[in-house]
C-alpha positions as CSV (number, residue, x, y, z in Angstrom):
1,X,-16.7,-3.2,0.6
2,X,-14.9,-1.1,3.1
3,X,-11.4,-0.1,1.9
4,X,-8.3,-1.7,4.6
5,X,-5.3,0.0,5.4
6,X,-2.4,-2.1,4.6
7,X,-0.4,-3.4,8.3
8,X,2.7,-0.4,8.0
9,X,0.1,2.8,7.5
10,X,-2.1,1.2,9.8
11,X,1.3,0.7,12.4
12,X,2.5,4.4,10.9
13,X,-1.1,6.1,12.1
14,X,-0.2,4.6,15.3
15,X,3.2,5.2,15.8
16,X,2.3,9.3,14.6
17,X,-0.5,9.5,16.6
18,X,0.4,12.2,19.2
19,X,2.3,14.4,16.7
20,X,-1.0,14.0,14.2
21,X,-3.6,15.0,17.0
22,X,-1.5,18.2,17.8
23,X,-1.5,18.6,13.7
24,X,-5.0,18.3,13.5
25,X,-6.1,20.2,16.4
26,X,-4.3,23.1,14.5
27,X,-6.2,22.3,11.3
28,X,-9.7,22.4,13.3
29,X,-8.8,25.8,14.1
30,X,-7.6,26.7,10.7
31,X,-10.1,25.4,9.1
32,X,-13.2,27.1,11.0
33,X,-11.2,30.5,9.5
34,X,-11.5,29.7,6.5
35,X,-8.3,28.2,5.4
36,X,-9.5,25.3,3.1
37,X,-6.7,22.7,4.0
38,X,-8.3,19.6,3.3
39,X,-9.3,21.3,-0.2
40,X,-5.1,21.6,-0.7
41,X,-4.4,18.5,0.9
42,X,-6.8,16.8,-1.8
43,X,-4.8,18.6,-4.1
44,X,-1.5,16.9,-2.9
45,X,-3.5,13.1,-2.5
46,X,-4.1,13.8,-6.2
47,X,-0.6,15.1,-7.5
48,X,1.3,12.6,-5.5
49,X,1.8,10.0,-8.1
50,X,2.7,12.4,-10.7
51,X,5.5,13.7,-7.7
52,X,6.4,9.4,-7.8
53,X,6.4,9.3,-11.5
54,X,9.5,12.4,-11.4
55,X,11.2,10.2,-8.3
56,X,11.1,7.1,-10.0
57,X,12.7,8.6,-13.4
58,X,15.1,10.4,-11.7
59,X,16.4,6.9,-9.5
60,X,15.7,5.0,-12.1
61,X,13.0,2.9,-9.8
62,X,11.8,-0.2,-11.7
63,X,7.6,0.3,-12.3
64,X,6.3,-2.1,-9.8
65,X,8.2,0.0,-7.2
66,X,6.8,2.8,-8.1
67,X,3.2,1.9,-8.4
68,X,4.0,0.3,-5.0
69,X,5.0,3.3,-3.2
70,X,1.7,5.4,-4.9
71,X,-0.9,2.5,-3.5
72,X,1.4,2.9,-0.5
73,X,1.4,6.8,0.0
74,X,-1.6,7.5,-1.6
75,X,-3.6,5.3,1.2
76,X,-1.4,6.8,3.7
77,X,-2.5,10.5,2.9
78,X,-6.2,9.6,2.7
79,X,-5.5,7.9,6.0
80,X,-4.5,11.7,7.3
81,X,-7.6,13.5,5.1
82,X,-10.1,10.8,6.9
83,X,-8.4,12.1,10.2
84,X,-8.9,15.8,9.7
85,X,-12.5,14.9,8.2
86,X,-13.5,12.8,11.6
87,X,-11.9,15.2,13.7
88,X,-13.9,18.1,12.1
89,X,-16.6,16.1,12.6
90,X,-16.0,15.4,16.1
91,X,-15.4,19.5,16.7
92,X,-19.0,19.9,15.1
93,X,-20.7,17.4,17.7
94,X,-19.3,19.3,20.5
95,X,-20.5,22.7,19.3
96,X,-23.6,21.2,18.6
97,X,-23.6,19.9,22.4
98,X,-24.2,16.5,21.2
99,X,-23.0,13.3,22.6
100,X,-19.0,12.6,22.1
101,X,-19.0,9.7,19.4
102,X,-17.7,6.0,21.3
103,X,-14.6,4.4,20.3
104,X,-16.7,2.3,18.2
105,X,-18.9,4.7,16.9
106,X,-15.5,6.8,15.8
107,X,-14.3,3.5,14.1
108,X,-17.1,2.7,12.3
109,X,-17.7,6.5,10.9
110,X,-13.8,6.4,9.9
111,X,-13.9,3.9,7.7
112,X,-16.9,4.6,6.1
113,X,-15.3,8.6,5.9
114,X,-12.4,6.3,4.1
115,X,-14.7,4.2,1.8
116,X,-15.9,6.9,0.3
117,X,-12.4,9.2,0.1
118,X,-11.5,6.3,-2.0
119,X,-14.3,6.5,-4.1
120,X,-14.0,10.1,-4.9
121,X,-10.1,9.3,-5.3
122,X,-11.8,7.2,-8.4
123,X,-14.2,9.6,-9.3
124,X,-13.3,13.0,-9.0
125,X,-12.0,14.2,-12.4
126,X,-10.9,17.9,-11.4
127,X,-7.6,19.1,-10.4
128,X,-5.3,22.4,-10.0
129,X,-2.5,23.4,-11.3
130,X,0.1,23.9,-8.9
131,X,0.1,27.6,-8.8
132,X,-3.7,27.4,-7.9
133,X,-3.5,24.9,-5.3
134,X,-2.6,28.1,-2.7
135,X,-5.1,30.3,-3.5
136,X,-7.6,27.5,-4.4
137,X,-8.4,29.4,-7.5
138,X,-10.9,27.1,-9.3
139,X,-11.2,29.3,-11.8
140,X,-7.7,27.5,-13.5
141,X,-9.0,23.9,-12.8
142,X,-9.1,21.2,-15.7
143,X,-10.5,17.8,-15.9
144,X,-7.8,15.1,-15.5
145,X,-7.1,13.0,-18.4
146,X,-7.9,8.8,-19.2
147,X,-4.6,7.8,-18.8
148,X,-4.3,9.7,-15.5
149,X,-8.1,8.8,-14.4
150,X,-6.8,4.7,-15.4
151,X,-3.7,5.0,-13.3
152,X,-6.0,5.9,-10.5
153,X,-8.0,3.4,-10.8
154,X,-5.6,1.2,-11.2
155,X,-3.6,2.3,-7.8
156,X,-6.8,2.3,-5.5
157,X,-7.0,-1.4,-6.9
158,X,-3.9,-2.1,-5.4
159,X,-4.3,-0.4,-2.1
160,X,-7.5,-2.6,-2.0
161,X,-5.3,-5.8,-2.3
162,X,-2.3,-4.4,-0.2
163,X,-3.0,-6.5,2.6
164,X,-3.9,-9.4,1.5
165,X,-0.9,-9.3,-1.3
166,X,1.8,-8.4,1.7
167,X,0.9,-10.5,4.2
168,X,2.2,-14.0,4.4
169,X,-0.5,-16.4,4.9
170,X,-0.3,-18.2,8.4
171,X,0.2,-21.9,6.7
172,X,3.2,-20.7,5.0
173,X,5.2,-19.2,8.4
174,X,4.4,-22.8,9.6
175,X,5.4,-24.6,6.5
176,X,8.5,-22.7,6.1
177,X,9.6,-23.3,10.2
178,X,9.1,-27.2,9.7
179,X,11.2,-27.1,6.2
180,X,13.9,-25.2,8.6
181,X,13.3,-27.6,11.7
182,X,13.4,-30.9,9.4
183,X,15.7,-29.6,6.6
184,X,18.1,-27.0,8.2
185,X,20.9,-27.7,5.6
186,X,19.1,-27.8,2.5
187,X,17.4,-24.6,3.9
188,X,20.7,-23.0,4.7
189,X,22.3,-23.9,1.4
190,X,19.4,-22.5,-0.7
191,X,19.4,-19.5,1.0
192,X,22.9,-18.7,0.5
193,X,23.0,-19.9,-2.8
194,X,20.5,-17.1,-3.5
195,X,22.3,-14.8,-1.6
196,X,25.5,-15.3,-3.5
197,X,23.4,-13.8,-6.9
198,X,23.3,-10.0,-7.3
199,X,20.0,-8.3,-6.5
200,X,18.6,-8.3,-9.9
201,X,19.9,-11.9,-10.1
202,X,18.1,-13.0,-7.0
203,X,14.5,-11.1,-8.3
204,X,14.8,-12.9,-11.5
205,X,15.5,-16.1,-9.9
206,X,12.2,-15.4,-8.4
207,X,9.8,-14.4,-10.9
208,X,11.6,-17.9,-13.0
209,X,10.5,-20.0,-9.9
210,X,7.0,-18.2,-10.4
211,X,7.0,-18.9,-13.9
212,X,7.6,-22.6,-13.2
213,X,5.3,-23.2,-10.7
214,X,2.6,-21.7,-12.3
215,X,3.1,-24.7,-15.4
216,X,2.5,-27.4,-12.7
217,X,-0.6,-29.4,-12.6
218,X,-1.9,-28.3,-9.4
219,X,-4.8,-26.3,-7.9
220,X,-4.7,-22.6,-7.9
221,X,-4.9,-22.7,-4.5
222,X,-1.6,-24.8,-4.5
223,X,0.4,-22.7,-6.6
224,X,-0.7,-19.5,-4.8
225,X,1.1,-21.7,-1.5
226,X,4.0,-22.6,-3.3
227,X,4.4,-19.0,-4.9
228,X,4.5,-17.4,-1.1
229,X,7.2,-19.9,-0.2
230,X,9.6,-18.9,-2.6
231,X,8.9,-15.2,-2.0
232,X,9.3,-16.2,1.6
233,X,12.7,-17.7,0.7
234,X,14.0,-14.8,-1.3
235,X,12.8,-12.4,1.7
236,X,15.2,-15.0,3.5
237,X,18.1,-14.5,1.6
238,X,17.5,-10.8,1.1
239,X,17.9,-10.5,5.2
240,X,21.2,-11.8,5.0
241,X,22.6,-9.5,2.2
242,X,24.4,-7.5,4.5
243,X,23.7,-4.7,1.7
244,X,20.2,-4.7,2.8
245,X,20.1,-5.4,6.4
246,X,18.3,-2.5,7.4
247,X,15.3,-4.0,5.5
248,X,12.7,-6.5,7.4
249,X,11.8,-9.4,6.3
250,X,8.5,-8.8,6.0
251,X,9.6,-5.5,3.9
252,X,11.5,-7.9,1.7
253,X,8.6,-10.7,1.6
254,X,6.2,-7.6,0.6
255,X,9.0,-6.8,-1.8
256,X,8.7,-10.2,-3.3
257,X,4.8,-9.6,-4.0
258,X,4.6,-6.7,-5.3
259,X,6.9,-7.6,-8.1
260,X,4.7,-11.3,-8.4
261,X,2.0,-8.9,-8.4
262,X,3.3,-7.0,-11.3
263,X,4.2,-10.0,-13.4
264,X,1.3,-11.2,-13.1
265,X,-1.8,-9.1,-12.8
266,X,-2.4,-8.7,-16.3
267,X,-2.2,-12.2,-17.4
268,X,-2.8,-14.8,-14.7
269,X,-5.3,-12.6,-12.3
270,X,-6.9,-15.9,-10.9
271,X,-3.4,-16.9,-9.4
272,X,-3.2,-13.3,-7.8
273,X,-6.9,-14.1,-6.6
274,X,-6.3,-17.3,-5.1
275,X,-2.7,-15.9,-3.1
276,X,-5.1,-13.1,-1.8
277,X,-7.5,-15.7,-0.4
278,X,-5.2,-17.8,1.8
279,X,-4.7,-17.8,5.4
């Protein structure tokens, strides 16, 4: 199954692009001296949730946060190690004098360059210290341990899901405009009934309407639906805290199901499943 970059590093790659081709042309160049960056920027991909762990103590960042923002940056940075690995690629071709690669061709290598980054991101049970990381002395490498090897496991899992998990389902944009169109008052009221809580107010509200609906004699399928509209209404009511107005709504609906996510992935993982599923 070939890993998916979740919509904002997929829009960040994008965005970056020019500054990351002027990056990586430098790299090439490095790299055919001898430089062994993409052996130090494996380091990094492999220290950054240890460097989250310190952030989130030190701001006091609840856990799902935090294991949000490592599924989040770690798929980023393997994002930018498959770039340097297809462009070296790419440089080798030419000196090779064969073909360029096509557009497609390009595509179809990068994600399979990205399958199996992610799959070594799993695997690979060897890291440096971080005085060894500049001189790449392997001498000083040790083997990681369980726990860390678990958590890894654990946030490649969640990169896998990102997209699906963050992305409101197609039925519920409708189903939330008609609710708007055909019950603009009631709409407006529980919005600003929600926005009148605090913030932690507001996210437990939530996770109680999760806890409800998920006691209701309905399909799955039906309580995944229902579970996206109330994260869809507390991304409303987040919008209009004008404490948080520099956050989307789709950052705030994402927001919503991460923390759904972390309620709930070791108990009801057939509800996660089914929310994963719709369209």
């Amino acid at each position: 199954m070939v890993q998916r970059l979740d919509p904002s590093t997929h829009f960040r790659r994008r965005d970056l692009w020019s500054q990351q081709e002027a990056r990586l042309a430098k790299v090439i160049d490095e790299g055919s001296k001898g430089s062994g960056y993409n052996r130090r920027y494996w380091q990094r991909i492999i220290r950054a949730p240890a460097k989250i762990d310190q952030i989130a103590a030190r701001r006091k960042i609840p856990a799902f946060q935090a294991m949000q923002h490592k599924a989040m940056l770690t798929g980023r940075m393997i994002a930018t190690y498959t770039d340097h690995m297809l462009k070296g690629t790419e440089v080798a071709y030419k000196k090779i004098g064969a073909e360029p690669l096509t557009p497609m061709q390009k595509q179809k290598l990068w994600d399979k360059i990205y399958d199996e980054t992610i799959y070594r991101y799993r695997s690979d049970l060897k890291a440096l210290p971080l005085k060894a990381i500049k001189e790449l002395d392997t001498s000083k490498e040790y083997l990681m341990t369980g726990d860390q090897m678990a958590e890894r496991d654990s946030i490649s899992h969640l990169m896998r899901h990102i997209p699906d998990l963050i992305t409101p389902p197609k039925k519920i944009l409708v189903e939330r405009e008609k609710a708007f169109q055909k019950h603009k008052g009631q709409m407006e009221k529980l919005i600003q009934t929600t926005m009148n809580l605090g913030p932690q107010e507001r996210e437990q509200r939530l996770m109680n309407e999760v806890k409800h609906i998920l006691t209701e004699n309905t399909s799955e399928k039906q309580k995944a639906y229902k579970i996206c509209l109330a994260a869809s209404i507390f991304a409303d009511s987040e919008k209009k805290d004008p404490m948080r107005k520099e956050k989307t709504w789709s950052y705030n609906y994402a927001n919503a199901m991460f923390m759904v996510y972390d309620a709930l992935k070791n108990e009801t993982t057939e509800i996660i499943d089914a929310i994963q599923k719709l369209e």
